[in-house]
C-alpha positions as CSV (number, residue, x, y, z in Angstrom):
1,X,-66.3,-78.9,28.1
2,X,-66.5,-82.7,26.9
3,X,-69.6,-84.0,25.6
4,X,-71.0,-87.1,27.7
5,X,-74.5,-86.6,25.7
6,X,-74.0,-90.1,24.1
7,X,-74.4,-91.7,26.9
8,X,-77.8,-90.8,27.3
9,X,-79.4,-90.7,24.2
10,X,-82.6,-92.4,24.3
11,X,-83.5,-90.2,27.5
12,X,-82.6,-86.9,25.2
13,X,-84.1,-88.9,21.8
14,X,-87.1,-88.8,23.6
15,X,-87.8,-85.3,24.4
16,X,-84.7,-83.4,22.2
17,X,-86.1,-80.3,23.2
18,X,-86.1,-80.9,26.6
19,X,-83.7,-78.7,28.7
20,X,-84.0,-80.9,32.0
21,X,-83.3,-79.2,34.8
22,X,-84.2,-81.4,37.3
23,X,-80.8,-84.2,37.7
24,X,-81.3,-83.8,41.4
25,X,-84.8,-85.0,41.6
26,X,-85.2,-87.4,38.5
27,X,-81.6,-88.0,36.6
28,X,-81.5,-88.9,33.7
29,X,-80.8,-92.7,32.9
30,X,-77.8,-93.7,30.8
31,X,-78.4,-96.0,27.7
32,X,-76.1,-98.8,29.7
33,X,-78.9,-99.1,31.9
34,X,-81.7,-100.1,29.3
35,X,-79.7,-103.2,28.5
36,X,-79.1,-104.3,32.4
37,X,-83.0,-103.8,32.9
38,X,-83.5,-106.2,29.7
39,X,-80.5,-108.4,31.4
40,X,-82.4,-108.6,34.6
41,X,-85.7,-109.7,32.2
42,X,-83.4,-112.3,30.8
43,X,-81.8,-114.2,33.5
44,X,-85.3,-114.0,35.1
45,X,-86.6,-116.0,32.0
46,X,-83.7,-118.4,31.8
47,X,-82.6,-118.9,35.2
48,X,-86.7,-118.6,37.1
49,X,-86.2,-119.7,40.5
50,X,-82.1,-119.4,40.7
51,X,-81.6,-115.8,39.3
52,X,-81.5,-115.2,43.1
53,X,-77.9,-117.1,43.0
54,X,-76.9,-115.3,40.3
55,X,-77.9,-112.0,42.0
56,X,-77.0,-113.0,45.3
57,X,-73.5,-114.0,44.5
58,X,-72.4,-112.0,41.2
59,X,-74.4,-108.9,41.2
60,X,-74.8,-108.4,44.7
61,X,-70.7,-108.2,45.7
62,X,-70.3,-105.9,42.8
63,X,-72.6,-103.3,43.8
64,X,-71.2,-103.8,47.3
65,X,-67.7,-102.7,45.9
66,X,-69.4,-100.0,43.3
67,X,-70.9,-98.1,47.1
68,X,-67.6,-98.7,49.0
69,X,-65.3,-98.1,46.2
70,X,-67.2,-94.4,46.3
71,X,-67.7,-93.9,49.9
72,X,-63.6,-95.4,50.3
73,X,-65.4,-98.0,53.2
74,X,-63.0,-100.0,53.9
75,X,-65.0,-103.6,53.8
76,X,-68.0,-104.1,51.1
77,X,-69.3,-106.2,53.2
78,X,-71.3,-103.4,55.4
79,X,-72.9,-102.6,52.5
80,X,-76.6,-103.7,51.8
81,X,-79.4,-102.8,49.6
82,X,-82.8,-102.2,49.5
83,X,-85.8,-101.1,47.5
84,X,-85.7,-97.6,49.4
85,X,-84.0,-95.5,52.3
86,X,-87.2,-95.7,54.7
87,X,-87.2,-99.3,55.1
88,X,-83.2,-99.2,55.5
89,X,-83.7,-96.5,58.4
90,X,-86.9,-97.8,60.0
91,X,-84.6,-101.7,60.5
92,X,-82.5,-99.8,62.5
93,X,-85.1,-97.3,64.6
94,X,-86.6,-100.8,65.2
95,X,-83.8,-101.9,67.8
96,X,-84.1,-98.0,69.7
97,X,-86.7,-99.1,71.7
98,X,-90.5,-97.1,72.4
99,X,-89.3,-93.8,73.8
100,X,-86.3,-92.1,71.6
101,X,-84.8,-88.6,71.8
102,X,-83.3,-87.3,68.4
103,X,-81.3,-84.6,67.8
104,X,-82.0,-83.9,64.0
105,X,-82.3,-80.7,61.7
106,X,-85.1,-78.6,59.9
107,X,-83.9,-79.4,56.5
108,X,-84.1,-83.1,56.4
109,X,-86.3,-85.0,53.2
110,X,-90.3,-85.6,53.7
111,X,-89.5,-89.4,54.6
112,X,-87.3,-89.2,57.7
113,X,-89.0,-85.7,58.6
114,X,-92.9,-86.9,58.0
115,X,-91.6,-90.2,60.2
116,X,-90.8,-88.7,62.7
117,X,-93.0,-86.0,63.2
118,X,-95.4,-89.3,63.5
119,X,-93.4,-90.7,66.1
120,X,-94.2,-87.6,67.9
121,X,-97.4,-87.3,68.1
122,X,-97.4,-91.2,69.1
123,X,-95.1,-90.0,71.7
124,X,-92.2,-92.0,70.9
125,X,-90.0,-89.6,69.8
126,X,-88.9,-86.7,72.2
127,X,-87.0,-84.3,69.4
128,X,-84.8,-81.1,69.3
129,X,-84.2,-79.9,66.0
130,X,-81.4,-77.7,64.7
131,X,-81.7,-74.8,62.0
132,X,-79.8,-75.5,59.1
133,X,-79.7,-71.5,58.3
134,X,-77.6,-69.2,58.9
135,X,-75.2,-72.0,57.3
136,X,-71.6,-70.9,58.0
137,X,-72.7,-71.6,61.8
138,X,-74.5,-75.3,61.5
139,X,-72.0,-77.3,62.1
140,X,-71.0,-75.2,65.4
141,X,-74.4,-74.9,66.4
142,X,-75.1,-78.7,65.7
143,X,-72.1,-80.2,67.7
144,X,-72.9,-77.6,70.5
145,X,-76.9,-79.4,70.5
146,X,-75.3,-83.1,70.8
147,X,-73.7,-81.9,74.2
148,X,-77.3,-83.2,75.5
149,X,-78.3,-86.6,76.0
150,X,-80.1,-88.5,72.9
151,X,-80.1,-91.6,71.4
152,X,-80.4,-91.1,67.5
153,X,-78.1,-88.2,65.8
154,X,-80.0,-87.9,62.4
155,X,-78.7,-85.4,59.5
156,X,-78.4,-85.0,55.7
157,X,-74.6,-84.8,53.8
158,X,-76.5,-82.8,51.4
159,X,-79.6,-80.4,52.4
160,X,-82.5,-81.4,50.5
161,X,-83.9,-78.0,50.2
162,X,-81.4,-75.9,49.7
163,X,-78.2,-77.5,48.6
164,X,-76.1,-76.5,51.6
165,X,-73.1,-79.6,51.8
166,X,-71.4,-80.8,55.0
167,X,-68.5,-81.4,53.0
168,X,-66.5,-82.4,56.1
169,X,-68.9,-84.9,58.3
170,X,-66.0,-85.5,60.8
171,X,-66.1,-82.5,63.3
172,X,-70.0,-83.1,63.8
173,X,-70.1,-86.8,63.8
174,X,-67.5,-86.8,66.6
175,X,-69.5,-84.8,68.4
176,X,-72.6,-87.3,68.6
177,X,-72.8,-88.1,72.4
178,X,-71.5,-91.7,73.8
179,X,-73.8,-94.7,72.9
180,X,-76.1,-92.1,70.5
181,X,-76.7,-94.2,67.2
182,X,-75.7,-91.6,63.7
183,X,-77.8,-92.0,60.6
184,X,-76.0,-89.9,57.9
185,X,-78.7,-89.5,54.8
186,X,-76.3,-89.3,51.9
187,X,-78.8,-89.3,48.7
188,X,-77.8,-86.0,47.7
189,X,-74.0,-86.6,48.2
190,X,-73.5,-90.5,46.4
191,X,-71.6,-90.2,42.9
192,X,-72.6,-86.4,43.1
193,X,-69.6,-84.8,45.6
194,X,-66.8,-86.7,46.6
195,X,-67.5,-88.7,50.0
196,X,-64.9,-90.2,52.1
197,X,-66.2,-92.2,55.3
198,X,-62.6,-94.4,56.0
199,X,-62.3,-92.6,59.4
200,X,-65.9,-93.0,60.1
201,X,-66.8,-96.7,58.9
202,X,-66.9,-97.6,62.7
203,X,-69.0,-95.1,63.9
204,X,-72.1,-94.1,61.4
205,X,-75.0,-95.5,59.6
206,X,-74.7,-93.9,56.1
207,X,-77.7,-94.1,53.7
208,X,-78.1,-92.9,49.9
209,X,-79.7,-94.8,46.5
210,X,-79.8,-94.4,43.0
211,X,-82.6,-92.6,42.3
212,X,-80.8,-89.4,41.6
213,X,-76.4,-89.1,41.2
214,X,-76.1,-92.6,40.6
215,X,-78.7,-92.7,37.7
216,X,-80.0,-95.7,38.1
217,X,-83.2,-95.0,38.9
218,X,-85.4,-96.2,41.4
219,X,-85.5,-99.2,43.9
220,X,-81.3,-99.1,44.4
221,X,-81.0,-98.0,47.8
222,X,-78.2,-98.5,50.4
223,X,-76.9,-98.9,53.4
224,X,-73.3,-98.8,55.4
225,X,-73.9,-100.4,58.5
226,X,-70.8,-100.4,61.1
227,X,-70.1,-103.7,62.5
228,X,-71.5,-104.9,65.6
229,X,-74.1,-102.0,65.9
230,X,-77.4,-103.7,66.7
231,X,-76.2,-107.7,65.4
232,X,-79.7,-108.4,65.4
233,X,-82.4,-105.9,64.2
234,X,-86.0,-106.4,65.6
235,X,-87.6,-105.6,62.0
236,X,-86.1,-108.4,59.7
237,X,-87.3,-110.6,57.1
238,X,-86.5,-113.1,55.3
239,X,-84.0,-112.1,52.4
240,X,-81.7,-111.2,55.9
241,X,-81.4,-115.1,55.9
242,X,-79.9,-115.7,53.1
243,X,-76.9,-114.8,54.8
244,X,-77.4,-116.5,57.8
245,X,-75.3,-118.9,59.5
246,X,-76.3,-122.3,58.2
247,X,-75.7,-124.1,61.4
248,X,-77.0,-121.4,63.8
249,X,-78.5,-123.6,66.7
250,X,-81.1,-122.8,69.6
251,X,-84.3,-121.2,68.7
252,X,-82.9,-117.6,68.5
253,X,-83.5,-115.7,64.8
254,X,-80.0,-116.1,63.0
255,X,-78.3,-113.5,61.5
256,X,-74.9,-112.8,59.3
257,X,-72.6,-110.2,60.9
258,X,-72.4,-107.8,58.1
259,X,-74.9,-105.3,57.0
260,X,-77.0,-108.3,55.3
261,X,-78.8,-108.2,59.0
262,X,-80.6,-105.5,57.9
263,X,-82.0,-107.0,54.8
264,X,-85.8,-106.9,54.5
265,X,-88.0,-108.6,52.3
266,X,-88.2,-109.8,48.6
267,X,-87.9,-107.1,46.1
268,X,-87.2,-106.4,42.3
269,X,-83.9,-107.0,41.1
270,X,-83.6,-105.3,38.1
271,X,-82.7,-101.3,39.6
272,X,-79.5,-103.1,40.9
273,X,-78.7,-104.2,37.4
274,X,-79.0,-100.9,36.2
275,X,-77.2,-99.4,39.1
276,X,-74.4,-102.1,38.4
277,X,-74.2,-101.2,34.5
278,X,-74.0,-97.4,35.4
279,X,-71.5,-98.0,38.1
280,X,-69.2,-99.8,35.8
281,X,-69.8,-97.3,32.5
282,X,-68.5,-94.2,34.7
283,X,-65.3,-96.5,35.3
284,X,-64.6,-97.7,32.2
285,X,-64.9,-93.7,30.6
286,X,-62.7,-93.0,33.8
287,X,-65.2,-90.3,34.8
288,X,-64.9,-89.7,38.8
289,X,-66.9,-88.0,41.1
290,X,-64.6,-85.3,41.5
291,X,-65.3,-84.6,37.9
292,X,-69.3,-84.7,38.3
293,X,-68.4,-82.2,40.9
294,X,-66.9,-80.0,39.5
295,X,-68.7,-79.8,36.0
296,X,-71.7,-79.3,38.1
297,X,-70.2,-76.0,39.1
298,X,-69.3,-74.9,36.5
299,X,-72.1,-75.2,35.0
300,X,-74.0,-73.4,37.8
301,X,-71.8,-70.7,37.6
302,X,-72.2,-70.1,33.9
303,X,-75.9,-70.0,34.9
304,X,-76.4,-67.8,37.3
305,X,-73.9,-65.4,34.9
306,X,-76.7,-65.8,32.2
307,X,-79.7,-65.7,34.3
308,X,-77.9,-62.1,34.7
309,X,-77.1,-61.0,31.8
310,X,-81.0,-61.6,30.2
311,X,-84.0,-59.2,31.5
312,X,-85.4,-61.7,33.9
313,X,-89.1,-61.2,34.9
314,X,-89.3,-64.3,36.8
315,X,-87.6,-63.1,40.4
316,X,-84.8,-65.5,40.6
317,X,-82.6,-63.6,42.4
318,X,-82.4,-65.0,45.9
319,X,-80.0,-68.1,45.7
320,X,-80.4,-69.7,49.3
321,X,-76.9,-71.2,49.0
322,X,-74.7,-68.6,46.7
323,X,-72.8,-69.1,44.3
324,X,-70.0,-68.0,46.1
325,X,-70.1,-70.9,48.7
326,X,-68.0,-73.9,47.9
327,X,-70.2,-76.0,50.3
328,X,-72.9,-76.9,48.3
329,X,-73.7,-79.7,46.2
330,X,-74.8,-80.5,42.7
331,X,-78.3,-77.9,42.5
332,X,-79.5,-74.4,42.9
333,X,-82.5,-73.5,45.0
334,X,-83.7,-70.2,44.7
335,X,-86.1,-69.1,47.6
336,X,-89.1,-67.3,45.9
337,X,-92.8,-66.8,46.8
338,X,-93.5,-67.3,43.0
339,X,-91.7,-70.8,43.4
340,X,-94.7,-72.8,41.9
341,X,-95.8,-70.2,39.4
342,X,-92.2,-70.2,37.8
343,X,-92.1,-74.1,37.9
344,X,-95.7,-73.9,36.1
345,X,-94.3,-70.9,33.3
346,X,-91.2,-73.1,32.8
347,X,-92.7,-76.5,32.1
348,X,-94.7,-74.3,29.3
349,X,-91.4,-74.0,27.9
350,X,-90.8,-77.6,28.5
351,X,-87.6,-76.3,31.3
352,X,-87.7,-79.0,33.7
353,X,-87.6,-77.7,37.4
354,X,-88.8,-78.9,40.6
355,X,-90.3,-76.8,43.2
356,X,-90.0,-77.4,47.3
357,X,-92.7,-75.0,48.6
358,X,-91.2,-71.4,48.0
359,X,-88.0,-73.1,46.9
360,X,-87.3,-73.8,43.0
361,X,-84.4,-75.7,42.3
362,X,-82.5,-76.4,39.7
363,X,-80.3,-79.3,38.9
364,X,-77.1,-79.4,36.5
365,X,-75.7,-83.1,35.3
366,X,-73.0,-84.7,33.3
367,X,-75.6,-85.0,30.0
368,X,-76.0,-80.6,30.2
369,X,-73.1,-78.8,28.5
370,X,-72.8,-75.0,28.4
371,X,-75.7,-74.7,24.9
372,X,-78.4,-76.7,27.3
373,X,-77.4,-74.2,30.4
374,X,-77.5,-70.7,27.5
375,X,-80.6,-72.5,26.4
376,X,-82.4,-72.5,29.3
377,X,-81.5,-69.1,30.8
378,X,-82.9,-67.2,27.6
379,X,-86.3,-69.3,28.3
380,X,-86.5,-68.7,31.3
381,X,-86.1,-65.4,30.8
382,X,-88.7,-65.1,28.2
383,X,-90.9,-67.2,30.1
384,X,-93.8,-64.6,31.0
């Protein structure tokens, strides 16, 4: 298995003993990145008031290509960014008016899920949620829920807390009743499984960020916005203008007509340099998603074959996604009542986890190679 350590090196300098288990939750920054955050310093010293041309009309169209060049969207332009997926998703639940009904699942992240459990109890939000488990029946059982009549379709790419991946988005999308608006959370599927969206450009909002596959860190979110859904969000401010027509006239609020409409306020700069560095490292060393992919299982699988072969007092033995399933995406989550004690015994032996309740997971990343995954079985397995 190649060796992409180098690329991270003063993330591993810093802690060499370190097995970091975590990619999925906190990854790992390449070294590229350190320069674009000191670049973003830079032009911000040199330039003062006009790095915003400079980010506006370099940076910005780069990172829209980076995001459709990964997603295969066919126009950049119905890409915009922000300083995180909330904000993104709460510009669009702005145009849906005081009463919604949303057909969503159980396994979607605290920030959409907390959200709307708020909206609930405000009673703006009538909602029917979906099981994600049993698994190899979601999808059926999801497209057989949107028969009903609801106006946001809300659902991960990835599941957050167990792994499960909705490698093919098509069958259930299509199923999203007439005039219903889709959200599509794809943090856990960007630059981590490959994501193809051509056929659906028209038809979903797709959301996703940095903070994890992309390894860029935080503040680098995104989102695909199809064109002509809701030209004129109710929650706007005032970086959306920069994009504005110039000679809008009449007293109405102008807007552009791509995904810049959903623009919000000012915010830092700099994750998008790093984002943009990282994006254009894994193209020049030609490494694709596909490949993240599949090094991902591999290393999962030679894992779970250690975690078997040493005497493992911990109880990881109930993988909520097996092995044996191809849908699944880039981490393990083991379903444990001993979740939090394990993630406690391993961070004594300075094993990086992160722990979801009674779920542990475990993350695997292009900067592990089979001596970090060996390494960290036989402490975990000695970790009591």
């Amino acid at each position: 298995m190649k060796s992409y350590k180098h690329l991270f090196r003063r993330f591993i300098d810093a802690d060499p003993h370190r097995i970091h288990f975590a990619a999925h939750s906190h990854h790992f920054w390449p070294d590229v990145s350190f320069d674009a955050h000191v670049r973003a310093w830079t032009d911000a010293a040199t330039l003062a008031d006009d790095k915003w041309d400079r980010f506006f009309q370099k940076l910005w169209p780069r990172a829209q290509r980076h995001v459709a060049r990964l997603l295969r969207l066919p126009d950049p332009s119905s890409i915009a960014f922000g300083p995180n997926v909330h904000d993104l998703v709460m510009r669009v639940l702005s145009n849906l008016g005081p009463r919604m009904r949303v057909l969503t699942t159980d396994g979607e992240f605290h920030s959409f899920s907390r959200q709307l459990a708020r909206f609930e109890e405000e009673g703006r939000a009538e909602v029917v949620r979906v099981a994600t488990r049993p698994f190899d029946t979601f999808a059926e059982r999801f497209a057989q829920a949107a028969k009903g009549t609801f106006d946001l379709m809300y659902l991960s790419h990835v599941f957050f807390d167990s792994g499960y991946a909705l490698r093919d988005l098509e069958p259930v999308v299509r199923a999203a009743p007439e005039g219903a608006v889709v959200i599509v959370d794809g943090y856990h599927a960007f630059s981590a499984i490959d994501v193809d969206l051509s056929r659906l450009a028209d038809r979903i909002f797709y959301v996703g960020g940095g903070y994890k596959y992309a390894m860029s860190g935080e503040g680098c979110c995104f989102i695909h916005a199809p064109k002509g859904v809701f030209p004129r969000p109710i929650d706007t401010g005032w970086f959306a203008a920069f994009f504005a027509l110039k000679d809008a006239q009449g007293d109405r609020v102008p807007y552009a007509d791509d995904a810049s409409r959903f623009l919000g306020a000012t915010y830092d700069p700099t994750p998008l340099y790093r984002f943009d560095a990282v994006m254009s490292m894994l193209e020049r060393e030609g490494i694709t998603t596909h490949e993240i992919d599949e090094r991902a299982k591999t290393l999962q699988a030679l894992f779970v074959s250690e975690l078997g072969r040493e005497s493992t007092p911990t109880d990881l033995s109930n993988l909520v996604v097996p092995i044996s399933e191809p849908n699944r995406g880039q981490f393990l989550v083991y379903e444990t009542p001993r979740a939090k004690a394990i993630h406690e015994l391993l961070k004594a032996r300075n094993v990086t986890t992160d722990v979801r309740g009674n779920r542990l997971r475990l993350g695997f990343a292009i900067y592990h190679d089979e001596a970090d995954v060996i390494e960290g079985a036989r402490r975990i397995a000695e970790a009591e």
